[in-house]
C-alpha positions as a Python dict, from the first residue, in 0.01 Angstrom:
ca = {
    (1, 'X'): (0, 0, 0),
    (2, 'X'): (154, 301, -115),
    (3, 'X'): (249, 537, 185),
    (4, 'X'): (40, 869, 176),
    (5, 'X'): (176, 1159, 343),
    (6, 'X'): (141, 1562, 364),
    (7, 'X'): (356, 1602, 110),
    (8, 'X'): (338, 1278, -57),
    (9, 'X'): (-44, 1295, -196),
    (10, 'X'): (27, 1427, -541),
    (11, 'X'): (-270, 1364, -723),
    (12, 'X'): (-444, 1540, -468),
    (13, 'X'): (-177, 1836, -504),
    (14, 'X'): (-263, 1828, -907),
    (15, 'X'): (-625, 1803, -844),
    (16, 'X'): (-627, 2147, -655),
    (17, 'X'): (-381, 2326, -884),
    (18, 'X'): (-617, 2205, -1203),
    (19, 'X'): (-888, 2336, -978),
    (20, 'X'): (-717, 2678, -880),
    (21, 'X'): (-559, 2812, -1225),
    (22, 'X'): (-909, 2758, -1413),
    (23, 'X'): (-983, 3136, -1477),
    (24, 'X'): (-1313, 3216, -1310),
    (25, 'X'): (-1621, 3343, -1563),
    (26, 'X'): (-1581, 3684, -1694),
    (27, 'X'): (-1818, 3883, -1855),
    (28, 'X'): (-1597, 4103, -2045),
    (29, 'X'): (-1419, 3810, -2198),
    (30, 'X'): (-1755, 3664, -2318),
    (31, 'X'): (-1987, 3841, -2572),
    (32, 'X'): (-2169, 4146, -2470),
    (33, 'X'): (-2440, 4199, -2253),
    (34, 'X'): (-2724, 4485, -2386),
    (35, 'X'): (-2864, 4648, -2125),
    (36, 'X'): (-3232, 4541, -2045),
    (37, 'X'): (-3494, 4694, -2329),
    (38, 'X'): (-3243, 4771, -2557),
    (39, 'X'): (-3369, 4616, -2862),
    (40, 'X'): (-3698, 4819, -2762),
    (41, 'X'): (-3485, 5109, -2743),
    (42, 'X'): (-3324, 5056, -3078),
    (43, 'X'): (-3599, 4982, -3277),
    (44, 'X'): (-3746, 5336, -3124),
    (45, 'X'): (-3422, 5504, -3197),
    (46, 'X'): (-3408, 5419, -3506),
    (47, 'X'): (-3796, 5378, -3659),
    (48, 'X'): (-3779, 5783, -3497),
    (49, 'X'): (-3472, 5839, -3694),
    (50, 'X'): (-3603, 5708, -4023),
    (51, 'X'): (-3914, 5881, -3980),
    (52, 'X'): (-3808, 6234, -3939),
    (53, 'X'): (-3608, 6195, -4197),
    (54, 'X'): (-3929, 6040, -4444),
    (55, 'X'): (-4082, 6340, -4339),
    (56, 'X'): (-3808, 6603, -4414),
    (57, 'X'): (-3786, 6434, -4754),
    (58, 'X'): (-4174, 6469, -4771),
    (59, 'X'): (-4180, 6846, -4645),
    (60, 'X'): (-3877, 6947, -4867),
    (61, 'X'): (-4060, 6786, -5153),
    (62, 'X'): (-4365, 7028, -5094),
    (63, 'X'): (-4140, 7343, -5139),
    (64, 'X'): (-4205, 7418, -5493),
    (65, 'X'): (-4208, 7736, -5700),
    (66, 'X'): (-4542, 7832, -5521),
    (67, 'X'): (-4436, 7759, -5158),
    (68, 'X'): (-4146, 7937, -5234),
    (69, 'X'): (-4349, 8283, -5325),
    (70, 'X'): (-4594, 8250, -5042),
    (71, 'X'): (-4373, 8132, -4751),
    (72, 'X'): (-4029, 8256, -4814),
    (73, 'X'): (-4020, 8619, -4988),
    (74, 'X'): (-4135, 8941, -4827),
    (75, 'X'): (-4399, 9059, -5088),
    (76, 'X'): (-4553, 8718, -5115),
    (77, 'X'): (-4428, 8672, -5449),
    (78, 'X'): (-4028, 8623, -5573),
    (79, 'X'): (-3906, 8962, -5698),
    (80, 'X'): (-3556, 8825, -5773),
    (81, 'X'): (-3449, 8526, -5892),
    (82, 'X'): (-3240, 8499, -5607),
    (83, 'X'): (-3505, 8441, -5433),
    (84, 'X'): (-3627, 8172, -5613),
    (85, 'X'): (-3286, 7991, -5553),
    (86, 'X'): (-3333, 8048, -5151),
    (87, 'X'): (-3649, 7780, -5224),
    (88, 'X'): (-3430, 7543, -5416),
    (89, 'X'): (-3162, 7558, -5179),
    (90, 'X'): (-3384, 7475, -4913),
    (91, 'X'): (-3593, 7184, -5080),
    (92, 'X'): (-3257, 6975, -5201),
    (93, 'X'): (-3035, 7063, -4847),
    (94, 'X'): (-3397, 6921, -4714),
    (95, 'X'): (-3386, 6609, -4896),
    (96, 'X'): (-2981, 6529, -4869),
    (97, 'X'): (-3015, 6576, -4490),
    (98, 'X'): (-3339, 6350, -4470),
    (99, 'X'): (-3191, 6101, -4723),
    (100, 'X'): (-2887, 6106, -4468),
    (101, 'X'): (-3127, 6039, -4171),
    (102, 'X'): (-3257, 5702, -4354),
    (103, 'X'): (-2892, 5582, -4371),
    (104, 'X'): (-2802, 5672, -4062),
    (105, 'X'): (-3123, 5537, -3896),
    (106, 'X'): (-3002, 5148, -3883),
    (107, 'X'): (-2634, 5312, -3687),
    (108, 'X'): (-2842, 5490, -3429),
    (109, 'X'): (-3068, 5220, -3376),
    (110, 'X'): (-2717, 5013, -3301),
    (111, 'X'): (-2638, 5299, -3099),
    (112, 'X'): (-2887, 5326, -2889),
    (113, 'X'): (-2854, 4935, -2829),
    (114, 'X'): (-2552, 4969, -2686),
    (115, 'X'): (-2625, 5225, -2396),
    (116, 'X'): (-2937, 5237, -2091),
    (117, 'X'): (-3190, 5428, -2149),
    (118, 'X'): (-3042, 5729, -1936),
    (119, 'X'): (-2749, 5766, -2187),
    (120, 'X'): (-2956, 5786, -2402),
    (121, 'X'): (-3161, 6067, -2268),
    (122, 'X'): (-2913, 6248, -2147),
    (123, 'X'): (-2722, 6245, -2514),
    (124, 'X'): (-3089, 6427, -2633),
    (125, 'X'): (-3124, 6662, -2358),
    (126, 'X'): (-2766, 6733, -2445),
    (127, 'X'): (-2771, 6872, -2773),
    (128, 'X'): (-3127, 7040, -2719),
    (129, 'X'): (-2891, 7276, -2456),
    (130, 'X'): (-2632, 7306, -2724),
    (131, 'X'): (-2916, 7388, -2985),
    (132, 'X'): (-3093, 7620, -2696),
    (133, 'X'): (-2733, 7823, -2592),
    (134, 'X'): (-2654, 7854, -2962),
    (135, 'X'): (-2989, 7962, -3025),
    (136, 'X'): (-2925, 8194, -2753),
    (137, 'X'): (-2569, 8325, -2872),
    (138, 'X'): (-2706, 8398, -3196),
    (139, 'X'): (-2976, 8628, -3063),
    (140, 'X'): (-2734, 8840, -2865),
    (141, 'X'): (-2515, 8876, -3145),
    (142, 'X'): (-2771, 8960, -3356),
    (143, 'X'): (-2894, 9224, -3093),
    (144, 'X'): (-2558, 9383, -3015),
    (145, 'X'): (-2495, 9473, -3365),
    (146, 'X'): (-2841, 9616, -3396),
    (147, 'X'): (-2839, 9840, -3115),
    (148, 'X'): (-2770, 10203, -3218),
    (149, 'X'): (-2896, 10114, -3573),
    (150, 'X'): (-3054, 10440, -3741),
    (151, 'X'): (-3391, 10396, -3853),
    (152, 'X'): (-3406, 10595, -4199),
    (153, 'X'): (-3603, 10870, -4197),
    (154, 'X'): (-3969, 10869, -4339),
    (155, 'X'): (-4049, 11105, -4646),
    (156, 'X'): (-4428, 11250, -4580),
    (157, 'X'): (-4558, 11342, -4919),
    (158, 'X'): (-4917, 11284, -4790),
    (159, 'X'): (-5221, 11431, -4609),
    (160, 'X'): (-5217, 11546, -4241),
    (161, 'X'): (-5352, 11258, -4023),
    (162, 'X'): (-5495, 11189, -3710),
    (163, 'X'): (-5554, 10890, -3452),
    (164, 'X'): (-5832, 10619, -3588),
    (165, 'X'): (-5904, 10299, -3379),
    (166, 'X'): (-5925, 10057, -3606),
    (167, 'X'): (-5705, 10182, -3901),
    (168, 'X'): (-5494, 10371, -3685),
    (169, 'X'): (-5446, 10711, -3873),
    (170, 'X'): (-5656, 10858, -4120),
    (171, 'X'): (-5658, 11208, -4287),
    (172, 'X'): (-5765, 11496, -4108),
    (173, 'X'): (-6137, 11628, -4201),
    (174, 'X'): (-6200, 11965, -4369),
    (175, 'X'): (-5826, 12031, -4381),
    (176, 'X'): (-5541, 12119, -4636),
    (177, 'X'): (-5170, 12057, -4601),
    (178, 'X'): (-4921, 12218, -4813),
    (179, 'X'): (-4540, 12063, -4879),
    (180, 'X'): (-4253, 12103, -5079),
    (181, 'X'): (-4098, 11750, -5275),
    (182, 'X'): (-3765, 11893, -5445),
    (183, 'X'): (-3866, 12173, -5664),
    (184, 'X'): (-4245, 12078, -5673),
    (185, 'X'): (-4507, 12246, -5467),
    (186, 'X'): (-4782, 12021, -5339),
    (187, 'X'): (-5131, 12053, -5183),
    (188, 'X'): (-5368, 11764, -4967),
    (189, 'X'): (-5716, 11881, -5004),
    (190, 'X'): (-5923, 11661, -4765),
    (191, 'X'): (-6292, 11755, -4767),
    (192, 'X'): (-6565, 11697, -4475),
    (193, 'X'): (-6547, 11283, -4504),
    (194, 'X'): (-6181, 11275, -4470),
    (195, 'X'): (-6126, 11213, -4894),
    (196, 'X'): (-5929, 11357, -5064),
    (197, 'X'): (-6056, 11614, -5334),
    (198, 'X'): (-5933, 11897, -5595),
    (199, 'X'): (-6011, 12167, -5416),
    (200, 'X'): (-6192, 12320, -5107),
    (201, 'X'): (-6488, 12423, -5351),
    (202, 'X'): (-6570, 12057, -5435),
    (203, 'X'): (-6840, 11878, -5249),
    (204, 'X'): (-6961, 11510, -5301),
    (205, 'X'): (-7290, 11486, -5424),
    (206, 'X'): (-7414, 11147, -5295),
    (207, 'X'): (-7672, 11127, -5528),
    (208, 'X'): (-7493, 11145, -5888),
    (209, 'X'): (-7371, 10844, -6058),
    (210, 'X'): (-7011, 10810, -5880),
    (211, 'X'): (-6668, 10561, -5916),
    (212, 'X'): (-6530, 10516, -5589),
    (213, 'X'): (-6177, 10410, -5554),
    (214, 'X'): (-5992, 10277, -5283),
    (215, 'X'): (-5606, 10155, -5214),
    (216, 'X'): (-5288, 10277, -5096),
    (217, 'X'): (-5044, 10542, -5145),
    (218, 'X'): (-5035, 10493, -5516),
    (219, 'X'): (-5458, 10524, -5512),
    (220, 'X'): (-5428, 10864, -5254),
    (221, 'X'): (-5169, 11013, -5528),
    (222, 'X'): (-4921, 11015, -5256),
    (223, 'X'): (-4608, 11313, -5355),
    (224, 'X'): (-4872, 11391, -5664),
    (225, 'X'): (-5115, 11733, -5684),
    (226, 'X'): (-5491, 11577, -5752),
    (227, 'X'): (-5493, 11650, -6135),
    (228, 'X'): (-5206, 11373, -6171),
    (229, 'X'): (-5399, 11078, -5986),
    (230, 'X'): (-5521, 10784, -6160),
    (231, 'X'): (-5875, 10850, -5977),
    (232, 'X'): (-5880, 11189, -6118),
    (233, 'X'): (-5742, 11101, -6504),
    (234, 'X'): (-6038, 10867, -6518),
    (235, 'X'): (-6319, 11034, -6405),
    (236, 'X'): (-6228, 11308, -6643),
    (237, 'X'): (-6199, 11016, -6916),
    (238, 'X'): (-6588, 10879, -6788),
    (239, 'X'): (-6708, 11166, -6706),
    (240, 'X'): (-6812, 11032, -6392),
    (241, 'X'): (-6814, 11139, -6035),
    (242, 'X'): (-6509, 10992, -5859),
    (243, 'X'): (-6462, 10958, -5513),
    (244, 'X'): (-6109, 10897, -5378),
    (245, 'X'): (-6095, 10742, -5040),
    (246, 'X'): (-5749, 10538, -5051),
    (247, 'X'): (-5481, 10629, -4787),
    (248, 'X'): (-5152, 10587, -4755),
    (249, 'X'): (-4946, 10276, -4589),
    (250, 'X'): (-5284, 10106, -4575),
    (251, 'X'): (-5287, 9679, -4634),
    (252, 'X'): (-5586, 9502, -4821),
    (253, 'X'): (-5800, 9485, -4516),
    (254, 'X'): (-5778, 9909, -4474),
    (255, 'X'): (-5859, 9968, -4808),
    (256, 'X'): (-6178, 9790, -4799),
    (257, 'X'): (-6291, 9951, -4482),
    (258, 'X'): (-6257, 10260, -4656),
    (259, 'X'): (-6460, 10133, -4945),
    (260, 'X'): (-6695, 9935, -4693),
    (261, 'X'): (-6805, 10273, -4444),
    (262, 'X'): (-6825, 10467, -4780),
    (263, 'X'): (-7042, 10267, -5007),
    (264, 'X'): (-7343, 10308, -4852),
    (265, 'X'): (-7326, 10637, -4881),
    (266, 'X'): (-7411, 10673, -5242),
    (267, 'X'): (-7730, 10610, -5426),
    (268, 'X'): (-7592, 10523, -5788),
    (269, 'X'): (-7248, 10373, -5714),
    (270, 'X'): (-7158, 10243, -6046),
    (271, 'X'): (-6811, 10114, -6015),
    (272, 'X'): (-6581, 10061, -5774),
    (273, 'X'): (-6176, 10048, -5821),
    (274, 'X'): (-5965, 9842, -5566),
    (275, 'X'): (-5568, 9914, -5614),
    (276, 'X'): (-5342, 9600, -5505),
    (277, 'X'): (-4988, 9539, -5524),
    (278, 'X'): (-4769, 9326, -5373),
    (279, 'X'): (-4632, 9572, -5106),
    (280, 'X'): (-5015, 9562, -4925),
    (281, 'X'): (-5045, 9228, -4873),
    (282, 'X'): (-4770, 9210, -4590),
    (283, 'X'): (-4965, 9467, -4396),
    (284, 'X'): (-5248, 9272, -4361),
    (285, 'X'): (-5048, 9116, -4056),
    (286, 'X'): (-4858, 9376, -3947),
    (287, 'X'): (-4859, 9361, -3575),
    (288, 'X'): (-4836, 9733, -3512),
    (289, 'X'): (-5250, 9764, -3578),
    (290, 'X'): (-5581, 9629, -3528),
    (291, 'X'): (-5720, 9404, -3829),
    (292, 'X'): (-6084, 9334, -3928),
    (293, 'X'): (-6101, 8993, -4034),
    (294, 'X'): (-6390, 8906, -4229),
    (295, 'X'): (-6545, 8506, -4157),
    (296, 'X'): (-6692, 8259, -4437),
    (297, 'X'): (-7047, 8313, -4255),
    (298, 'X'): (-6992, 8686, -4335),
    (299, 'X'): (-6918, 8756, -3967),
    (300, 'X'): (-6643, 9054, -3868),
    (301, 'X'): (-6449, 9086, -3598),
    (302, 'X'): (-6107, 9274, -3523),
    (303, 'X'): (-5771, 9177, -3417),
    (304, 'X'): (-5613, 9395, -3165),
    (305, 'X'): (-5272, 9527, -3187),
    (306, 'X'): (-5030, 9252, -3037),
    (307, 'X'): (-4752, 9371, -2752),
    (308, 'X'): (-4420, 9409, -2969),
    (309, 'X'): (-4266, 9504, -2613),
    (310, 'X'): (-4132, 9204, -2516),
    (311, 'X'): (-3798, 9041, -2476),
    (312, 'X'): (-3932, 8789, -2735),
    (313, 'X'): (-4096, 8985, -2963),
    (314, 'X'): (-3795, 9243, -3039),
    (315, 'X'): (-3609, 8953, -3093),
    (316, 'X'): (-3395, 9009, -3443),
    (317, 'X'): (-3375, 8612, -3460),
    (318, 'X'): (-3712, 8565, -3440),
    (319, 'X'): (-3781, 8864, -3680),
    (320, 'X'): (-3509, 8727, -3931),
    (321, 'X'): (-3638, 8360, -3871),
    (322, 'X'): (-4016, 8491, -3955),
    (323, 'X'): (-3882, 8705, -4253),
    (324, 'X'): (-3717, 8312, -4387),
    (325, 'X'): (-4017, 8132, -4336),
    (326, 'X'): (-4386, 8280, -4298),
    (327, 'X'): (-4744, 8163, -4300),
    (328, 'X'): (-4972, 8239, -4556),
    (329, 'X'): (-5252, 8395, -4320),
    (330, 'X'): (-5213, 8785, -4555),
    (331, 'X'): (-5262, 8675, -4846),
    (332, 'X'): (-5501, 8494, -4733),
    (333, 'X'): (-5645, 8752, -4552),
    (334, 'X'): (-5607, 8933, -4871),
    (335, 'X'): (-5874, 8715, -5073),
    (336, 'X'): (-6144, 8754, -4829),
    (337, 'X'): (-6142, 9157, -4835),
    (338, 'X'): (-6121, 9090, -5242),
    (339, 'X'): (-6419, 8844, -5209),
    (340, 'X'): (-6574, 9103, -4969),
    (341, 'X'): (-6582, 9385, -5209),
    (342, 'X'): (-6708, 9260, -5500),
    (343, 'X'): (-6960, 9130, -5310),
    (344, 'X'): (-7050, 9472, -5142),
    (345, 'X'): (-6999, 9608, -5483),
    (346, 'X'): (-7215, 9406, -5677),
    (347, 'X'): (-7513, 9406, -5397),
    (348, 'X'): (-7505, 9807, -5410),
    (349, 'X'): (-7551, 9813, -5786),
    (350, 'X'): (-7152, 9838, -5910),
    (351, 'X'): (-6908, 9685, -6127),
    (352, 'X'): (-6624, 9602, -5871),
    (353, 'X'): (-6301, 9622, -6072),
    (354, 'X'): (-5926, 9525, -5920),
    (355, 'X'): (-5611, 9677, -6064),
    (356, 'X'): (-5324, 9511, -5992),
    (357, 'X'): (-5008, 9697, -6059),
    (358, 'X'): (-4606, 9679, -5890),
    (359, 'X'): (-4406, 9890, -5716),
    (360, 'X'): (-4128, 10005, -5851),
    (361, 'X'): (-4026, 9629, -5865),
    (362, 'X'): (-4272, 9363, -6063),
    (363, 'X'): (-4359, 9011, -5919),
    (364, 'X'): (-4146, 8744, -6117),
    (365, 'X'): (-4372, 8582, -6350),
    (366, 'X'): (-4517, 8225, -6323),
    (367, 'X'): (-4578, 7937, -6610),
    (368, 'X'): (-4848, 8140, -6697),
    (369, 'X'): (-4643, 8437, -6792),
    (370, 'X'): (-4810, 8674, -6570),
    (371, 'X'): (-4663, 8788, -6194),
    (372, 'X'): (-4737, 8532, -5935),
    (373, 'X'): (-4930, 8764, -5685),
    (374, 'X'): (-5181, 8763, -5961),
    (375, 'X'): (-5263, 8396, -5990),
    (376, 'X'): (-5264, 8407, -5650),
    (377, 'X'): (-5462, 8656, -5558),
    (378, 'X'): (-5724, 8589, -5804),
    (379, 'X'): (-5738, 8242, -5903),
    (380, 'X'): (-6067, 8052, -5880),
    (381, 'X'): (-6223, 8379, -5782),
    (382, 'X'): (-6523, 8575, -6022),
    (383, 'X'): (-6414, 8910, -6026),
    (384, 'X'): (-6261, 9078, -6307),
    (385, 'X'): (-5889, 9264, -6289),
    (386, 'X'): (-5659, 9454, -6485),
    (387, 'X'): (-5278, 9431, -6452),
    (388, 'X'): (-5032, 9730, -6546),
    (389, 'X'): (-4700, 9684, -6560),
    (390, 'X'): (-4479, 9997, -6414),
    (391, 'X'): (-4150, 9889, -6311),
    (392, 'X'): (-3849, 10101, -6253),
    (393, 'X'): (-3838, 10357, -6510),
    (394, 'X'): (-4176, 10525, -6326),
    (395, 'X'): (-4031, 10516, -6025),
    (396, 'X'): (-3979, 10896, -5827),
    (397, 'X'): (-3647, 10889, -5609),
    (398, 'X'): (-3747, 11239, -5452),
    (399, 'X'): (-4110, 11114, -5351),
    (400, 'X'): (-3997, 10733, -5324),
    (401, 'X'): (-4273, 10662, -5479),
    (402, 'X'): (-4444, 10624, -5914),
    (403, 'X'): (-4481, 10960, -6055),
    (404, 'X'): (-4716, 11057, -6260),
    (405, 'X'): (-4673, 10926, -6560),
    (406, 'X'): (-4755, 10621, -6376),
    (407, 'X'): (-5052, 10744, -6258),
    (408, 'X'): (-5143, 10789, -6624),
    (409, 'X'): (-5081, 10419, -6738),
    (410, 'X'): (-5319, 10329, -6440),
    (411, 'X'): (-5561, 10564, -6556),
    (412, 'X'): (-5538, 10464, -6912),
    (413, 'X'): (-5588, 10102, -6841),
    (414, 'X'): (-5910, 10180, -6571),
    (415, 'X'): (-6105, 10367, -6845),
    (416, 'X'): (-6034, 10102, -7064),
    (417, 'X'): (-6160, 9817, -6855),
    (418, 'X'): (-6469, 10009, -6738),
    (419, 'X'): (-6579, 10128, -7049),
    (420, 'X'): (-6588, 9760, -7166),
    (421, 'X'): (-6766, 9663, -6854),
    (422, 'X'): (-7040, 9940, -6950),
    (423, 'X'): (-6952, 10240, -6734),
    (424, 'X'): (-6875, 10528, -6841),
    (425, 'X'): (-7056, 10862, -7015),
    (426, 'X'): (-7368, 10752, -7201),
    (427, 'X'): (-7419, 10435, -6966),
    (428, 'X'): (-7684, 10423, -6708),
    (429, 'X'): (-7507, 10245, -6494),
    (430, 'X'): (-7203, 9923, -6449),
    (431, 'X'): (-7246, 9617, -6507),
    (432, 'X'): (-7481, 9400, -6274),
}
C-alpha cells in the first residue's frame, strides 16, 4: 500500500492546482451583454430616426415654386431670382439631410442598443442645450450689432392725419396741407369725409352716378397734386363722379374699410376700383395695428394690436427667422377683403373692378407668364382685374414713390376696362 503523506499525496496536489488556475467566468471576456430593453430602445431610436427623416424628404418635396413665393419672400411673391434659388436651396439641403437620416437610422438604432436608457436621454437633452445656448448666442449677437442702428427717416408726401381705432391714422377732415418735394409744390385737399378732393370748392354729391376708388399710397396720389392721380385722369376720361378714399401705408384689409363705411353712402355707385400690389399684402399682418377679419359666414371681428414690447418679440432672430419662413394667413387675408368687395360692390348696384399693378419692382412671372401675386390673388375667384406693368423707369427717387406718368398708365388702363364693362358717359349704370 503506497504510503500517503502531507507532502506525498500528489494527485491530490494536481487536483487542486487544475482546480485553482481555471480562470473564473468573466463577462468582459464573453460576448456582450445589452442592457435590459435595448432592442426596444433601438428599434425606437431608429424607426424615430427614419421617420423624421421620411418626413423632411416629404416636407422638402412640398417646397415648390409656389411655396417658395408665399412662404419665403417678403412681398408674397419672388421679386428676384435669387429668391427663387433660396427655395431650391432649401428643398434639395432638405432632402440630402433626410436622405442622410434614412442611412443613418439602422447606426443609431445600433447605438442606442448599446447604452441604458439614461445615456440615451441624457445624449438628447444634451444637444437640445447646445441647440438652446446657440440659439441663444445667436440672438445676442444679432442684438448687439443692432443696437444704435438708425432707422431711416420717413419722407411725408401725404395728407395730415390723425388717430383712428381701427385703421390707426386717417386724414384729417375739412383740412389742407401744403409741402414742398424737391422743386415741386404740393397741396392735400381733404374735404368733410376725410377724402381727398381737388379743391376746397368741391363737395360730393351722394346722389350722382359716382366711381369710388380705394387703395394705398399709389390710389391717394401720394407726392402727386390731384390733377395727376389715376382717380382723377379717369373720371375726367368717364365723365363720372369719382370719389377717392385710398390712404396711404394702408394693407388690403384698410382699403376695404374705406370702401366698406363709404359705399353706402351713395345712391348710384356704379363702379368701384380696388388698387393691389404686392407691397399691401404684408400689412395685412402687421402687428403694429388692429385688423378686421372678415369670416366665411360673413361675420367681422377685429384683431387687436399685439404687444411688440417684449424680450421675445424684439427679438432680431425671431424677426429674421419669420422674414425666412412665414405663414400664408395675408394673403389669405387678402382674398377675403377681395371676395368682400365685389360682393359689397355688386349688392349696391356696381361693377367692382381690381387693378393690380407693382411697385417700382414687378412680381417674377409664373408658367403662366403673368406675376405670381396675380394667380394668387385671383385664381378661382369671379371678379374681373386689370394688370399694369410699371417697373423702374416710373419710379420717383425724390417722392420714393411712381410719378405721374404712372398714374397715367393706371388711368389709361381703368377707363379702358370700365368702359368695356359698360360704365362710363352715355351708360346708365355698371355692369350688374
Amino acid at each position: 500500500m503506497p504510503h500517503v503523506g502531507a507532502r506525498g499525496n500528489v494527485p491530490l496536489r494536481l487536483a487542486r492546482l487544475t482546480v485553482a488556475t481555471v480562470p473564473p467566468y468573466c463577462p468582459s471576456m464573453s460576448s456582450p451583454v445589452r442592457p435590459p430593453g435595448s432592442a426596444l430602445r433601438a428599434a425606437a431610436v431608429g424607426v424615430a430616426v427614419a421617420a423624421g427623416g421620411a418626413l423632411l424628404i416629404g416636407l422638402s418635396w412640398c417646397v415648390d415654386r409656389r411655396w417658395t413665393d408665399i412662404h419665403m419672400t417678403e412681398h408674397y411673391c419672388a421679386e428676384y431670382p435669387a429668391e427663387l434659388a433660396r427655395g431650391t436651396v432649401l428643398r434639395w439641403t432638405g432632402i440630402v439631410l433626410g436622405v442622410l437620416m434614412l442611412a443613418l437610422s439602422r447606426h443609431a438604432a445600433r447605438w442606442a442598443a448599446r447604452h441604458s436608457g439614461r445615456q440615451v436621454l441624457g445624449a438628447v437633452l444634451r444637444i437640445s442645450v447646445a441647440a438652446v445656448l446657440a440659439l441663444f448666442a445667436s440672438d445676442a449677437v444679432l442684438r448687439l450689432r443692432d443696437k444704435g442702428r438708425v432707422v431711416p427717416s420717413v419722407f411725408h408726401y401725404e395728407p395730415d392725419s390723425q388717430v383712428d381705432p381701427l385703421l390707426v391714422y386717417r386724414p384729417i377732415p375739412s383740412h389742407v396741407t401744403e409741402v414742398d418735394a424737391g422743386d415741386r409744390h404740393l397741396r392735400f385737399v381733404v374735404d368733410a369725409n376725410d377724402w381727398r378732393v381737388r379743391s376746397t370748392d368741391d363737395v360730393v354729391d351722394f346722389a350722382r352716378p359716382t366711381v369710388l376708388f380705394t387703395g394705398e399710397s399709389m390710389g391717394s396720389g401720394f407726392g402727386l397734386n390731384y390733377e395727376e392721380t389715376y382717380p382723377f385722369r379717369v373720371g375726367q376720361s368717364l365723365g363720372l363722379q369719382v370719389v377717392n378714399v385710398a390712404v396711404q401705408g394702408y394693407g388690403n384689409d384698410g382699403a376695404y374699410v374705406r370702401l366698406h363705411d363709404a359705399l353706402p353712402r351713395f345712391e348710384h355707385p356704379v363702379a368701384t376700383v380696388t388698387l393691389v400690389n404686392q407691397m399691401m399684402t404684408e400689412r395685412n399682418v402687421w402687428p403694429d395695428r388692429p385688423h378686421l377679419l372678415l369670416g366665411d359666414d360673413g361675420s367681422a371681428r377685429t384683431e387687436p394690436v399685439r404687444n411688440m414690447d417684449g424680450w421675445f418679440a424684439r427679438s432680431p432672430l425671431w424677426r429674421f427667422a419669420s422674414s425666412v419662413v412665414h405663414s400664408d394667413e395675408a394673403l389669405r387675408r387678402a382674398r377675403t377683403y377681395i371676395a368682400a368687395t365685389a360682393g359689397e360692390t355688386r349688392r349696391r348696384g356696381g361693377f367692382p373692378l381690381f387693378l393690380v399693378t407693382d411697385f417700382r419692382v414687378a412680381c417674377l412671372p409664373d408658367e403662366t407668364g403673368a406675376p405670381s401675386l396675380e394667380r394668387y390673388l385671383f385664381e378661382g375667384m369671379d371678379v374681373a382685374h386689370v394688370r399694369v406693368d410699371l417697373g423702374e423707369e416710373t419710379y420717383d427717387p425724390i417722392i420714393k414713390h411712381p410719378n405721374a406718368a404712372a398714374q397715367e398708365k393706371l388711368a389709361e388702363a381703368v377707363t379702358r376696362a370700365l368702359r368695356e364693362h359698360g360704365v362710363g358717359e352715355g351708360a346708365e349704370s355698371g355692369r350688374r
